[in-house]
C-alpha positions in Angstrom: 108.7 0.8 65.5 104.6 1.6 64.8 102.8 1.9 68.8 100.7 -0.4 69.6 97.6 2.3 69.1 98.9 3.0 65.8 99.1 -0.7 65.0 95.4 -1.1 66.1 94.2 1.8 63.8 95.7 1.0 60.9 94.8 -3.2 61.3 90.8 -1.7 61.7 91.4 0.6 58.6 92.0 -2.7 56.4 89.3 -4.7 57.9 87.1 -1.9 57.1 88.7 -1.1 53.5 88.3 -5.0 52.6 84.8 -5.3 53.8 83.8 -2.2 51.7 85.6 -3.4 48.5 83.6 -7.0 49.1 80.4 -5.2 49.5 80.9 -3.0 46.3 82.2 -6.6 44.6 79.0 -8.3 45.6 77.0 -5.5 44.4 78.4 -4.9 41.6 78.5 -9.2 40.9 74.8 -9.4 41.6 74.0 -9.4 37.9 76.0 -12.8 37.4 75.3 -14.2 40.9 71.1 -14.2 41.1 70.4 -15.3 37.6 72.7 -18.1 39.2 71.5 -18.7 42.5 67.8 -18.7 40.5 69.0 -21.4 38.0 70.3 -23.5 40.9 67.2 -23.5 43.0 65.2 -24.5 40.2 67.6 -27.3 39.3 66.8 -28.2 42.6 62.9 -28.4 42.6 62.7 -29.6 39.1 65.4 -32.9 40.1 62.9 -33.5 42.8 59.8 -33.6 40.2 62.3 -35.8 38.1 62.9 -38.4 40.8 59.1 -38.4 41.8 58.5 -39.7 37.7 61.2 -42.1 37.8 59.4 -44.1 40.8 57.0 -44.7 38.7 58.7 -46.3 36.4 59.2 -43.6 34.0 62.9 -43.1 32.5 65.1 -40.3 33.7 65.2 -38.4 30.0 61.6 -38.9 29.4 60.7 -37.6 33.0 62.9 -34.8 32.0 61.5 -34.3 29.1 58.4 -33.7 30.1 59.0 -31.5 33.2 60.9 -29.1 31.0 57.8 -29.4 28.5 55.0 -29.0 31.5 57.2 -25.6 33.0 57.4 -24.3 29.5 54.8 -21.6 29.4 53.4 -20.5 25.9 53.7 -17.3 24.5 50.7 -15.3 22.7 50.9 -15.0 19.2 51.3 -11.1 18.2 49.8 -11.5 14.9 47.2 -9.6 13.3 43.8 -11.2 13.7 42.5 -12.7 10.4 38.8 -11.5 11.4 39.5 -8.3 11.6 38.9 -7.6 7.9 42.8 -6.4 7.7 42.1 -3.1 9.9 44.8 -4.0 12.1 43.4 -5.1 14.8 45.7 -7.9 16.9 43.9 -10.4 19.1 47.2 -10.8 21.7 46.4 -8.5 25.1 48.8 -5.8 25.7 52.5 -6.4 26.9 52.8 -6.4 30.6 54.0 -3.3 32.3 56.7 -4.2 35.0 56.5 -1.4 38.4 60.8 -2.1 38.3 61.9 0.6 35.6 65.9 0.0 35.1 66.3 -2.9 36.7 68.3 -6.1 35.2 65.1 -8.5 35.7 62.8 -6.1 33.7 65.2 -5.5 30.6 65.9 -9.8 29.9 63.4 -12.1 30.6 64.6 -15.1 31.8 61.4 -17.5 31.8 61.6 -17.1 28.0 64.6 -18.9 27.9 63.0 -22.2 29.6 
């Protein structure tokens, strides 16, 4: 039979083993987990802009409609400019530089995909 001391040590081991392994899980998870935490809070604010339309009479897929078409932001047309005289000049401004090198939320852009 383990003593009591030993008992102790080897219970505190475990604790400690599990909440490192949950921590590394969580850290490792966070690629799913803000993306999804994101997406919810936004469902969140944009149902309340919803429910404001429909008191005014407006029907739920119409006020839905036309949130998702007032969030959606336009993207700048990276075509040559037609002025130009074909010297290749582009009237779009340069991409934007993100400060975050290697990180997941400057590799995907998720705005695009509203």
């Amino acid at each position: 039979m383990a003593s009591p001391n030993a008992t102790w040590l080897l219970s505190r081991l475990f604790a400690m083993i599990a909440a490192v392994l949950a921590v590394a899980a969580l850290y490792l998870a966070k690629v799913v987990f803000l993306p999804l935490a994101f997406a919810i809070l936004i469902a969140f604010l944009l149902a309340l802009l919803v429910s404001l339309l429909e008191r005014i009479r407006l029907p739920r897929t119409l006020a839905a409609a036309l949130i998702c078409r007032l969030c959606r932001r336009k993207r700048r047309s990276r075509r040559p400019c037609c002025s130009s005289g074909g010297r290749g000049h582009t009237s779009a401004a340069k991409p934007r530089q993100s400060n975050r090198r290697g990180s997941w939320a400057s590799e995907h852009d998720l705005w695009g995909l509203i």
